[in-house]
N, C-alpha and C positions, 0 to 999 in steps of 0.2 A: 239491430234486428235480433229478434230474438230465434234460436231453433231450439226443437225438440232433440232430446238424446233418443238413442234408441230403446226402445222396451221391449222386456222379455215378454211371448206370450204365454202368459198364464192358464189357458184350456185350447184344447181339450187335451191332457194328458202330457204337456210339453215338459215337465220337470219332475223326476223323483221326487218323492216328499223330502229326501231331505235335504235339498237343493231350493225346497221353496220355502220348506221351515229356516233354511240359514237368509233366505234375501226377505225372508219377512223379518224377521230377527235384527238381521246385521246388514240390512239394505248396501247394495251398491250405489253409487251416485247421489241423484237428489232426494229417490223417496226416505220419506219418515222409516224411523224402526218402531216397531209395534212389540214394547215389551208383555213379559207375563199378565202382569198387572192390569194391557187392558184388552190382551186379547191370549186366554186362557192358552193351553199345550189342549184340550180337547175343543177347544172353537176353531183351533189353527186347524186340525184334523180335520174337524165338519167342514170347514171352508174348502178344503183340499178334495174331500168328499164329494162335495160338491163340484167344485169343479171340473169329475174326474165323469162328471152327467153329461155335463156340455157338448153336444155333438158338434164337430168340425162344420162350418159353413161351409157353404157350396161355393165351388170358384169362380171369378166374375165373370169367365162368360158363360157362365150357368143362369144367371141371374139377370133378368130381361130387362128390369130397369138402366140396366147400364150398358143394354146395347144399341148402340144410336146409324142403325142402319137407317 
């Protein structure tokens, strides 16, 4: 049986940049590392950038699909 490890969340805003430039970098665990070569020091930024938009979801029982009154 296979299980998942745990993952870090990556937005909205859960990691210092340079906590997530090192585990893109120099990954913990399974993921790949992502060197310069195919993902620039200013695409890592944009990505970070980006992630930093992403507004926090609503909590489940905010969200009426999942409530099974």
């Amino acid at each position: 049986m296979l299980t998942a490890a745990p993952a870090s969340k990556l937005a909205p805003g859960s990691l210092p940049y340079p906590a997530f430039a090192l585990q893109v970098r120099t990954p913990r665990l399974d993921m790949p590392a992502y060197r310069k070569e195919f993902v620039s020091d200013q695409e890592l930024a944009d990505i970070y950038a980006y992630l930093l938009t992403v507004k926090p979801s609503p909590a489940a029982k905010d969200i009426p699909l999942l409530k099974f009154d």
